[in-house]
VEXVOVEX-874199 format. One record per residue (C-alpha): residue in three letters; x, y, z. Coordinates in Angstrom, 3 decimals. Layout:
SEBA  resn      east     north        up
SEBA   ALA         X         Y         Z
...
//
This chain:
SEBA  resn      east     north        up
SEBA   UNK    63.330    64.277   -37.846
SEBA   UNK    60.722    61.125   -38.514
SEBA   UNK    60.774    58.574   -36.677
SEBA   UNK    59.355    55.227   -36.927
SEBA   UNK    59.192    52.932   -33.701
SEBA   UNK    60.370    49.104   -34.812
SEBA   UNK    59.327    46.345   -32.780
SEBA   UNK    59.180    42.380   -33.560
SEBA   UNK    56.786    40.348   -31.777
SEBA   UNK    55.614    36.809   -31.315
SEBA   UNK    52.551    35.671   -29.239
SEBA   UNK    52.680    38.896   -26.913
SEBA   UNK    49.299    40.237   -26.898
SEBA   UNK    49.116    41.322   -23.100
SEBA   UNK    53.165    43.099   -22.790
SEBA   UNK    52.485    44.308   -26.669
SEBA   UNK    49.326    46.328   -25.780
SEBA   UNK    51.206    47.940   -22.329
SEBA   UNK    53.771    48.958   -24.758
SEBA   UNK    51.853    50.369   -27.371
SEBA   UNK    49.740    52.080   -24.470
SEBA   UNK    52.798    53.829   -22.767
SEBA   UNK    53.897    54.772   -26.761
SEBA   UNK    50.655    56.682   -26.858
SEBA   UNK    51.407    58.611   -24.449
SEBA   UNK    54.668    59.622   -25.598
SEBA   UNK    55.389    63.605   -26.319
SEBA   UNK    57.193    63.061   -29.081
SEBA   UNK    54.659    63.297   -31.933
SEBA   UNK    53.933    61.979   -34.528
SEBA   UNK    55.490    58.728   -34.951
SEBA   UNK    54.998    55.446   -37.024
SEBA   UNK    54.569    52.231   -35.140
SEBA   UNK    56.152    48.808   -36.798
SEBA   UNK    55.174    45.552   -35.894
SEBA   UNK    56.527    42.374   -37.323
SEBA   UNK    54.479    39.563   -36.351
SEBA   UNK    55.958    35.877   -36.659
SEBA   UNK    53.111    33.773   -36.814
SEBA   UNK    51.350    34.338   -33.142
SEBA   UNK    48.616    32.429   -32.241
SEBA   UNK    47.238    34.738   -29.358
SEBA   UNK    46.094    38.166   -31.505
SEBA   UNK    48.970    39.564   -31.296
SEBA   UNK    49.087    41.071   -35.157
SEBA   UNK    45.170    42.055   -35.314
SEBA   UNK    45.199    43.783   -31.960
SEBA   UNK    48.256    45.964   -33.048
SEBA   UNK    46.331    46.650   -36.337
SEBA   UNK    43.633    47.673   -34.181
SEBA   UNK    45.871    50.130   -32.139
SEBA   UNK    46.691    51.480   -35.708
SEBA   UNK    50.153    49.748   -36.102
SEBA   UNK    51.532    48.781   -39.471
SEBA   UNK    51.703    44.700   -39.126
SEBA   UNK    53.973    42.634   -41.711
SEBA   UNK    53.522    39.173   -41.483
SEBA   UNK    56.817    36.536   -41.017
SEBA   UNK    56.970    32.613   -40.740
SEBA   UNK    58.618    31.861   -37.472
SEBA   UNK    61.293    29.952   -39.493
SEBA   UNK    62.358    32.972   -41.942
SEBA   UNK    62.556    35.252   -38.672
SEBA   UNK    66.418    36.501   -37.850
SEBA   UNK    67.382    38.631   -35.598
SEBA   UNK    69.562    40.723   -37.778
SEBA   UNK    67.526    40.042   -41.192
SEBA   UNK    64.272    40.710   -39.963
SEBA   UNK    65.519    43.907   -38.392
SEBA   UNK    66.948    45.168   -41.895
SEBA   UNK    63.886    44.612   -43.670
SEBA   UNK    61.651    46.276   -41.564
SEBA   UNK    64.369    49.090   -41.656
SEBA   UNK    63.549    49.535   -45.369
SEBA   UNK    59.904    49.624   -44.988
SEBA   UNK    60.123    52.292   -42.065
SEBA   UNK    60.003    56.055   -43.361
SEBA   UNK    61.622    57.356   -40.428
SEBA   UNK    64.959    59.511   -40.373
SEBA   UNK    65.418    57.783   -36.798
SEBA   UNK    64.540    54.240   -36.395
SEBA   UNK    63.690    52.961   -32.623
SEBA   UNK    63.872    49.424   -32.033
SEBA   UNK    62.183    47.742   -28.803
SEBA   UNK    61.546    44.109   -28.007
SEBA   UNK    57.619    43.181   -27.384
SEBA   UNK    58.616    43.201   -23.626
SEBA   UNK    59.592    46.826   -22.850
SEBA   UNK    57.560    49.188   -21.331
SEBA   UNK    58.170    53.284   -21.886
SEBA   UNK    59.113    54.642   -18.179
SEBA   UNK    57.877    58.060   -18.787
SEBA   UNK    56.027    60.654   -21.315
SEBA   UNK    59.108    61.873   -22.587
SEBA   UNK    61.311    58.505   -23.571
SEBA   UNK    60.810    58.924   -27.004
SEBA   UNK    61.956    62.664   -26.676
SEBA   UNK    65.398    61.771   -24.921
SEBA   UNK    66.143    58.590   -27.011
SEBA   UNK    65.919    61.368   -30.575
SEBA   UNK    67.799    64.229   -28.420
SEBA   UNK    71.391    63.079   -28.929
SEBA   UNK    71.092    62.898   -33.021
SEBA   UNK    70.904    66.790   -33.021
SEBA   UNK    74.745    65.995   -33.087
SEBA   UNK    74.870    64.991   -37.027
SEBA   UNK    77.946    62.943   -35.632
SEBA   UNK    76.003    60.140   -33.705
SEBA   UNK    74.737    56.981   -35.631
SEBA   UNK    73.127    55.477   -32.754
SEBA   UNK    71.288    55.906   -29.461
SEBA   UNK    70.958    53.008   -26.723
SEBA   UNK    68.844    53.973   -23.990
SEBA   UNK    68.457    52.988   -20.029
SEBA   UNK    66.662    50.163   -18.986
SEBA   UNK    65.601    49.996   -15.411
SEBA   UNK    64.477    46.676   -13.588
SEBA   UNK    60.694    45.459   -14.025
SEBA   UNK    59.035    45.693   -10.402
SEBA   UNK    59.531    41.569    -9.961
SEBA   UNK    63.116    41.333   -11.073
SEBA   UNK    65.433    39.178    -8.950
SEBA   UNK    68.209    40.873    -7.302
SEBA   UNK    70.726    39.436    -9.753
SEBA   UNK    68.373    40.660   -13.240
SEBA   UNK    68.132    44.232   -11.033
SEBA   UNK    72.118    44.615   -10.780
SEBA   UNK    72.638    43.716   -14.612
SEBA   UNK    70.546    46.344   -15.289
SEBA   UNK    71.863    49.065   -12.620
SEBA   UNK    75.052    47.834   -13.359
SEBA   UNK    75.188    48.500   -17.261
SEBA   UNK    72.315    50.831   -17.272
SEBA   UNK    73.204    53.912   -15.021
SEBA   UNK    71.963    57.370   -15.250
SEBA   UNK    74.231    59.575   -16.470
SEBA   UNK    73.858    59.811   -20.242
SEBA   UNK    77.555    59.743   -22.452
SEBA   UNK    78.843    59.680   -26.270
SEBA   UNK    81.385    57.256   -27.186
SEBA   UNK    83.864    57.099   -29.925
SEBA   UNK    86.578    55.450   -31.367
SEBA   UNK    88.729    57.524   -29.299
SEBA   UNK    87.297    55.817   -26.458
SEBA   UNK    88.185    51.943   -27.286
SEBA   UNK    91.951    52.145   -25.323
SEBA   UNK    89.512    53.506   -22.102
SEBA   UNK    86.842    51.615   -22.472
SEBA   UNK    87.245    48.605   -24.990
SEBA   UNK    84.493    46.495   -25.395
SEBA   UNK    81.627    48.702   -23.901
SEBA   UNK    82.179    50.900   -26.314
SEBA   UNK    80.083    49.103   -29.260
SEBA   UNK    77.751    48.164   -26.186
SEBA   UNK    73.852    48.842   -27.195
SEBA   UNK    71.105    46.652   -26.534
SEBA   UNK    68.049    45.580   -29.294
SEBA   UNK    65.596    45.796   -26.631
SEBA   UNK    65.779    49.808   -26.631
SEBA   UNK    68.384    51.635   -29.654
SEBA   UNK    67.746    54.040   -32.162
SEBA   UNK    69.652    54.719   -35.188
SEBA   UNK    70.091    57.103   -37.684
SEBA   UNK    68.867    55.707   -40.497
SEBA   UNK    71.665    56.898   -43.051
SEBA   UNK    74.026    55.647   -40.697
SEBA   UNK    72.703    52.411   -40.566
SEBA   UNK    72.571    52.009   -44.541
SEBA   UNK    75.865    53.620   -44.543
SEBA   UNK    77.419    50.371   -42.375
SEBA   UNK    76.022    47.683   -44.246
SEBA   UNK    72.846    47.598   -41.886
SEBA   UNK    72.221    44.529   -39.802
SEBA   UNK    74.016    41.438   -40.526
SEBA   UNK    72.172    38.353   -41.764
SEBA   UNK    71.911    35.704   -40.514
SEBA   UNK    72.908    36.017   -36.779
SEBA   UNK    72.244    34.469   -33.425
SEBA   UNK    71.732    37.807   -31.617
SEBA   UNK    73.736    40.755   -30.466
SEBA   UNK    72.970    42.312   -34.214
SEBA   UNK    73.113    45.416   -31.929
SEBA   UNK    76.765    45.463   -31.207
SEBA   UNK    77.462    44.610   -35.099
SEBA   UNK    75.993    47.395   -36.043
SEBA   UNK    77.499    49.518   -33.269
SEBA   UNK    80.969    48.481   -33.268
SEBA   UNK    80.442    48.955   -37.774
SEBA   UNK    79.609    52.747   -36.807
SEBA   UNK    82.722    52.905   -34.556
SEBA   UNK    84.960    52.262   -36.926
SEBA   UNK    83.526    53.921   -39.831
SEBA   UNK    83.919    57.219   -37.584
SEBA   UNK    80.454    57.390   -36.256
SEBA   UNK    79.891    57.989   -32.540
SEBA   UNK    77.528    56.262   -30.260
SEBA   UNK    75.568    57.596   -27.173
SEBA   UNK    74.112    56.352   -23.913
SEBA   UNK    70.576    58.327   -22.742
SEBA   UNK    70.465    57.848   -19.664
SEBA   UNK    67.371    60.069   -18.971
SEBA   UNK    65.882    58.064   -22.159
SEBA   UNK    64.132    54.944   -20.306
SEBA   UNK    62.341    51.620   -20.090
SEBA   UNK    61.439    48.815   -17.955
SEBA   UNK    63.064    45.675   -18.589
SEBA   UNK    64.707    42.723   -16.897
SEBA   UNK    64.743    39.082   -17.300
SEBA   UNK    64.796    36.509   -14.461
SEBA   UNK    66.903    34.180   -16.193
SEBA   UNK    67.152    30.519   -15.051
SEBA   UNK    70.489    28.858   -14.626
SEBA   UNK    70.260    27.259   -17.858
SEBA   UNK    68.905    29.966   -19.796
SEBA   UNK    71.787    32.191   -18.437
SEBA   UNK    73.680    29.314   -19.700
SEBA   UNK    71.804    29.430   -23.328
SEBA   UNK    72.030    32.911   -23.875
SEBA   UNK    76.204    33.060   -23.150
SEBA   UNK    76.502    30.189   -25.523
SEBA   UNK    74.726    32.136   -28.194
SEBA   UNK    76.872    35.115   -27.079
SEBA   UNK    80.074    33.033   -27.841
SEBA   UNK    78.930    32.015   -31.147
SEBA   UNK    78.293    35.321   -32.081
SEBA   UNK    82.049    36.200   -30.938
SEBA   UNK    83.366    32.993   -33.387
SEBA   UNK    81.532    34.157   -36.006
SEBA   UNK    82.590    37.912   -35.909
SEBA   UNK    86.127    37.766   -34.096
SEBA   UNK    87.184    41.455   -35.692
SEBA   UNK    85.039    42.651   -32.517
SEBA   UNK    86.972    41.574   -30.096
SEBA   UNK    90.117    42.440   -32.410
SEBA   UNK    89.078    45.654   -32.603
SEBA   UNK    87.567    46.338   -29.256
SEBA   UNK    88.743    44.048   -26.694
SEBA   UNK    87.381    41.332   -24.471
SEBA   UNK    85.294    41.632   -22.018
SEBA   UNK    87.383    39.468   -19.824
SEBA   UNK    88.564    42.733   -17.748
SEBA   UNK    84.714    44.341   -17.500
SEBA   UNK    83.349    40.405   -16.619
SEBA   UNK    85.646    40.861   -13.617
SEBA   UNK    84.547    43.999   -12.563
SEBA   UNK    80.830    43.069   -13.073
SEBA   UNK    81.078    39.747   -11.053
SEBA   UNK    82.710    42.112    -8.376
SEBA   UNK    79.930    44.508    -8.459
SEBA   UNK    77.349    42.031    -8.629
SEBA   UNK    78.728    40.178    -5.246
SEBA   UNK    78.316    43.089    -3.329
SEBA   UNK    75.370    43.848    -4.279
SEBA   UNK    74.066    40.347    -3.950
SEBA   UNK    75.469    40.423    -0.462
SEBA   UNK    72.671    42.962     0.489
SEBA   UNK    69.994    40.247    -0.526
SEBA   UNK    71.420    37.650     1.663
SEBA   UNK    73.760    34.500     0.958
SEBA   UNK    71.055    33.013    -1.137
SEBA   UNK    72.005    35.169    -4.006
SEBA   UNK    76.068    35.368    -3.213
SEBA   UNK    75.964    31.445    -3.785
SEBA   UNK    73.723    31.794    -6.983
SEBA   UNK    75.738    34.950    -8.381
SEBA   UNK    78.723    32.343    -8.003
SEBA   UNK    77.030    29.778    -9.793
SEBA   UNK    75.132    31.793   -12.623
SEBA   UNK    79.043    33.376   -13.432
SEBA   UNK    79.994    29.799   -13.788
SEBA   UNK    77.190    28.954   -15.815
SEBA   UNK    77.937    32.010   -18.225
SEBA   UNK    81.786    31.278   -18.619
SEBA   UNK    81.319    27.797   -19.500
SEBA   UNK    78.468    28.355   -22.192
SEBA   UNK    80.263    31.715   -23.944
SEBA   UNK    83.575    29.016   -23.816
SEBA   UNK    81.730    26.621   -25.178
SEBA   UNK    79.503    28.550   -27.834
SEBA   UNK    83.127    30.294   -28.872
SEBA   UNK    84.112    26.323   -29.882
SEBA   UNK    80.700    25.562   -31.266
SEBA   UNK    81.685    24.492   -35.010
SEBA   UNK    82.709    21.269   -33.728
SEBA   UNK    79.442    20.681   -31.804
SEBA   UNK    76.634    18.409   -33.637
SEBA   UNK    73.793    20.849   -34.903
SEBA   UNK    71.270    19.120   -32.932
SEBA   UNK    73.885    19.710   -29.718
SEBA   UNK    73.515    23.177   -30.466
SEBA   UNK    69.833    23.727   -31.408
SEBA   UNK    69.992    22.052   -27.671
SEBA   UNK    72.399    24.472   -26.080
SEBA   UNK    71.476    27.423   -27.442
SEBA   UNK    68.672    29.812   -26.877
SEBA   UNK    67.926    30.754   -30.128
SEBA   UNK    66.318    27.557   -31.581
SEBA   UNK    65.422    29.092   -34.741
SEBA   UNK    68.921    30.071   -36.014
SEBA   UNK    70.240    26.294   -34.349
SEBA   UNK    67.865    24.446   -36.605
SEBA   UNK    69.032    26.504   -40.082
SEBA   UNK    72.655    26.653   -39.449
//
């Protein structure tokens, strides 16, 4: 199978080249490298050209998460289309080779694989990722949704493949979206009878050391994303029942770090309840209320 390695970026010259770098050393051979650059002002697009990367060129205003993602899908000659974010880092030699392993099974649109902590992650940004990023690698189905229920359409845009035919076959990304254009397309192949796998041996580093308020930010978008597409949780469930069990799991591992981060894992769930409710109610917010609240300013200030 081709495959073509998708990756938007914006003013990331320094994570961008430690990516490309660990991508080099990948394996799996050959590849095509995609970069869509919105408008950076740091080198970004000219030192992926250098690398030998195939830069397109976006305003920062026409960029969407979903849109941006489809189009670049079309350009890409892969069978398999990888998607990372600019601030991933390949764990290992052989990512690339575990993330393609599970299409040998004609029967699986789409691949998310592991992400495990960056070395400076909090102990709260660690958990989320040992938490829904363990080891053991798994195929889901539709089968799966009265076990599972929401998890089940669960991939993340920083590190998925997908078959390409699969993709097309689903409608592709949707347009425009706040985020989470990931699940969309996951929870699409679900239903449509494609299956979905976990690689667990497949892996990157990644975390985030969210701020109160951004972990605030980013549920709001979350919740808008839920209000615009409510068929997801129709179809798959809420995640009220796996928010409990995470918020368990997360307390006693935060209890290891000391009651520093028991207080804060208390607070940040607060933070996250209030801006998913609130982002689920967000059509009778003012837009500038929302370009305010949310995280993604770009989609706030067009919709």
């Amino acid at each position: 199978m081709n495959v073509s390695v998708i990756i938007p970026a914006l003013n990331s010259i320094t994570t961008l080249r430690e990516l490309i770098a660990s991508l080099f050393l990948q394996t799996l051979s050959p590849f095509e490298i995609l970069i869509l650059d919105s408008e950076s002002s740091d080198g970004t697009a000219q030192a992926a050209r250098t690398a030998g990367c195939r830069v397109y060129s976006i305003s920062q205003r026409a960029f969407d998460h979903g849109g941006s993602r489809q189009w670049l899908a079309e350009q890409a000659h892969g069978d398999i289309l990888v998607y990372l974010t600019q601030d991933v880092v390949l764990e290992n030699r052989h990512t690339l080779d575990e993330i393609v392993l599970p299409f040998s099974d004609s029967a699986v649109g789409a691949v998310c694989g592991r992400q495990v902590p960056k070395r400076d992650a909090n102990p709260l940004a660690a958990h989320a990722r040992l938490f829904n990023y363990p080891p053991e690698s798994c195929i889901k189905t539709k089968a799966d949704i009265p076990r599972l229920g929401i998890k089940v359409p669960f991939v993340s845009n920083s590190f998925t493949a997908y078959r390409r035919s699969a993709l097309f076959d689903v409608g592709g990304f949707p347009t425009p979206v706040v985020l989470s254009e990931d699940m969309h397309v996951a929870a699409k192949m679900i239903l449509a009878g494609y299956s979905v796998a976990y690689a667990g041996q497949a892996e990157v580093r990644h975390s985030h050391n969210y701020t109160l308020w951004q972990e605030f930010q980013r549920y709001f978008d979350i919740g808008s994303f839920h209000a615009a597409y409510p068929w997801i949780q129709e179809e798959f469930g809420n995640a009220g029942g796996e928010g409990w069990r995470y918020l368990r799991s997360e307390l006693a591992y935060a209890r290891k770090h000391g009651l520093y981060w028991v207080a804060r894992s208390f607070v940040s769930c607060f933070f996250k309840f209030f801006g998913f409710s609130l982002g689920k109610r967000h059509s009778f917010l003012p837009r500038e209320w929302k370009r305010y609240l949310g995280m993604n300013k770009n989609y706030w200030t067009i919709r």
